[in-house]
N, C-alpha and C positions, 0 to 999 in steps of 0.2 A: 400651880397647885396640882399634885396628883389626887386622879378619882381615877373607877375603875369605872372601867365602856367598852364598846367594841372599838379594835384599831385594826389596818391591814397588817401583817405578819408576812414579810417575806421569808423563803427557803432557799438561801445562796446556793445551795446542793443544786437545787433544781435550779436555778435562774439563769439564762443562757446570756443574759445582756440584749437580749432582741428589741425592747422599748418598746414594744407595740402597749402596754399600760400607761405609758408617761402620758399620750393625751388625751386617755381617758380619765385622767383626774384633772378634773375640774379646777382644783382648788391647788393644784402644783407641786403637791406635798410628794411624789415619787420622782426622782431624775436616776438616771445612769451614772453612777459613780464607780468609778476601777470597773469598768465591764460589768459591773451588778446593776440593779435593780434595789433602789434601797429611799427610805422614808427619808424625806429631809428632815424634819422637824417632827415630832406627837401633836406638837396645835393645830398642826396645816389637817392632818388627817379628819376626815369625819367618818371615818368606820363603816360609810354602808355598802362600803365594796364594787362601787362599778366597775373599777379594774379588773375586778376578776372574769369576766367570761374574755376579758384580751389575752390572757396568758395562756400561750399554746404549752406548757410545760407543767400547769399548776400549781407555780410556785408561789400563788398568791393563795391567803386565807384569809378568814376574820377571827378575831378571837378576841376574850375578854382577858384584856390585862390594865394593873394600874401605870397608868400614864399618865402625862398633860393632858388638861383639860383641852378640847377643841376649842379653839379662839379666833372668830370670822372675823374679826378685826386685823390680827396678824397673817388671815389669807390674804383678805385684802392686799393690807401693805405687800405682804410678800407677791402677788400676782404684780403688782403695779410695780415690782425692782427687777423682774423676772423682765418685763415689757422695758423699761425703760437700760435694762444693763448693757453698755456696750458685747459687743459681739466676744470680745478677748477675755471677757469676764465670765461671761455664760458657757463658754467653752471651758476656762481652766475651775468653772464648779462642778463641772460634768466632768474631771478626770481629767482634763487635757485632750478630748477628742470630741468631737460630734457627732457621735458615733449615733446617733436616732435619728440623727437626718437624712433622709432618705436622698440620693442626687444625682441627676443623670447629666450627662455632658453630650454636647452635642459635636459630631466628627468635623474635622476641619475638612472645609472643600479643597480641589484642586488649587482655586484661585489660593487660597490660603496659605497653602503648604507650600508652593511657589515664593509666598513672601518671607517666609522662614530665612533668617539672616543666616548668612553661611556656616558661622561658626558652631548653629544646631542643626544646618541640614543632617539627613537621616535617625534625627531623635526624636523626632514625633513621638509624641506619646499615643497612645492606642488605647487607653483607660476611657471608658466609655461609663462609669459611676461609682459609685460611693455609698458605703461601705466598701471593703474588699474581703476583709474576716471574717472564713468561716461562721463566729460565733457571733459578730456582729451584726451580720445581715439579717434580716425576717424573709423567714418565708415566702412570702406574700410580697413582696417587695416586685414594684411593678418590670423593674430589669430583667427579672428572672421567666417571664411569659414569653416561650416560646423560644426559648437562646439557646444557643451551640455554648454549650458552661463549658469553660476552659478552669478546672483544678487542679491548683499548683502548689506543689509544697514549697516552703518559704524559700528554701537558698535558691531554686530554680532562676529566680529572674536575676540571681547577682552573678551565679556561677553560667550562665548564658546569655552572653554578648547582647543577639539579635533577639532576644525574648520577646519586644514589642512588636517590631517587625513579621518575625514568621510564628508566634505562635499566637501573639495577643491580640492580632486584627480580626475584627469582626465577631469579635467573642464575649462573652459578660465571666470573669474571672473571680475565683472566690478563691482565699488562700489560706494553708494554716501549717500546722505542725503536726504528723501525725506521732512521732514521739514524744514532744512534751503537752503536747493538749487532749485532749481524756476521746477515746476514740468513740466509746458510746454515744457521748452527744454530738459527736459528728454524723454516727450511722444515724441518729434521732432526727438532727436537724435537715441531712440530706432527704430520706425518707421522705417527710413532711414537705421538702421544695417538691418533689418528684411526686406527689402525689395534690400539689396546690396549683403547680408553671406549667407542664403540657412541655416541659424540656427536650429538644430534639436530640441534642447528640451531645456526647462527654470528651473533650479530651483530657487527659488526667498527668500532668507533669511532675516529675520523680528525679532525686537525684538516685546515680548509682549503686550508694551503700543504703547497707540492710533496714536502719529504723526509717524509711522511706517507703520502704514495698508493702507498706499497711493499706498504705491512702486508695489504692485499685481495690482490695478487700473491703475496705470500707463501704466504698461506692459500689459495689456487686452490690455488699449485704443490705444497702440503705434501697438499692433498686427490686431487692425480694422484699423486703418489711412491707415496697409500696405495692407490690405487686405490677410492677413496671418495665418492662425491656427497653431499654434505651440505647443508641448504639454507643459507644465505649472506645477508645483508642488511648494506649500507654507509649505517652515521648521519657525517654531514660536518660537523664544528662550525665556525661561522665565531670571528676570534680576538677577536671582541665578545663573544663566547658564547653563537650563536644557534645553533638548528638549521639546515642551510641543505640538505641532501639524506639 
């Protein structure tokens, strides 16, 4: 039955997919969907907005519109399929990613990397968490206090052999697209790290051609928004997969 009440209003303009609202609702009614931020259902929601002081973006509001009635019966149920849904399930209703789980991985030791069967010797991977997107990661996110950020635009790791090897060890890596992903909310969401992690150094990986040489621009401007120096280093990959600056 529709009545009119307060509900939460997301603004997909502003919504970067960061998750930090999803558990602040109580009652479950917000997950990440396609990289949004979006109401599962009008019942789930009870409109008194605790989600809102988690969105570093604002793109949460209240507002009065007619909707479904809030139904604490069908939270319930819904909390209790949420808790009991296999993992493969939870994952492909959030878009096919888990992308709000926040996850760090811990580095293999010597002993380990010795046992590595020959046919992966020197593939180690050097991925040290999860998220890796740009858009996906929050701010806040604990990987980011204190790290040497290694910024890589996306072909970098396919168009360069030794990617993990010599640029990705020891570094927390965030990656994206500075031509087809909106450069504003990268200067926004950089900004925002640089002014929350205490970030030591940059190094920022680039292929050769033009719609590439944004992502250094970017990271200046995001490092003046915060008011921040940080030291900066640009690796230039040619699209043979050389190093070439």
């Amino acid at each position: 039955m529709k009545t009119i009440r307060k509900i939460i209003k997301i603004d997909e303009e502003k919504c970067d997919g960061c998750g930090r609202c999803v558990p602040s609702c109580a009652e479950g009614a917000i997950q990440i969907i396609d990289g949004k931020a979006r109401l599962v259902a009008e019942r789930y929601c009870d409109g008194l907005g605790a989600c809102l002081g988690e969105c570093p973006r604002g793109a949460l509001t209240v507002v009065d519109a007619e909707v479904d009635a809030f139904n604490e019966a069908a939270v319930e149920e819904h909390l209790e399929n949420m808790k009991s849904a296999p993992l493969k399930e939870k994952t492909a209703h959030a878009g096919g990613c888990p992308s709000v789980h926040i996850r760090q991985f811990e580095r293999l030791s010597p002993c380990q990397e010795a046992n590595i069967p020959q046919t992966q010797e020197g593939a180690t991977s050097e991925l040290s968490h999860w998220p890796v997107q740009i858009r996906l990661v929050p701010p806040g996110a604990p990987f980011l206090k204190q790290a040497d950020l290694l910024v890589a635009a996306d072909c970098t790791p396919l168009a360069y052999a030794n990617f993990h090897r010599d640029l990705l060890k020891g570094k927390v890596v965030l990656m994206g697209c500075p031509k087809f992903d909106d450069a504003q909310s990268y200067e926004d969401k950089f900004a925002q790290i640089f002014r929350e992690a205490d970030i030591r150094s940059i190094t920022v990986v680039v292929m050769e051609v033009p719609c590439c040489q944004g992502m250094p621009i970017i990271l200046e401007q995001a490092m003046k928004a915060a008011g921040k120096e940080i030291p900066m280093r640009t690796v230039v990959v040619s699209t043979r997969g050389q190093l070439i600056g």
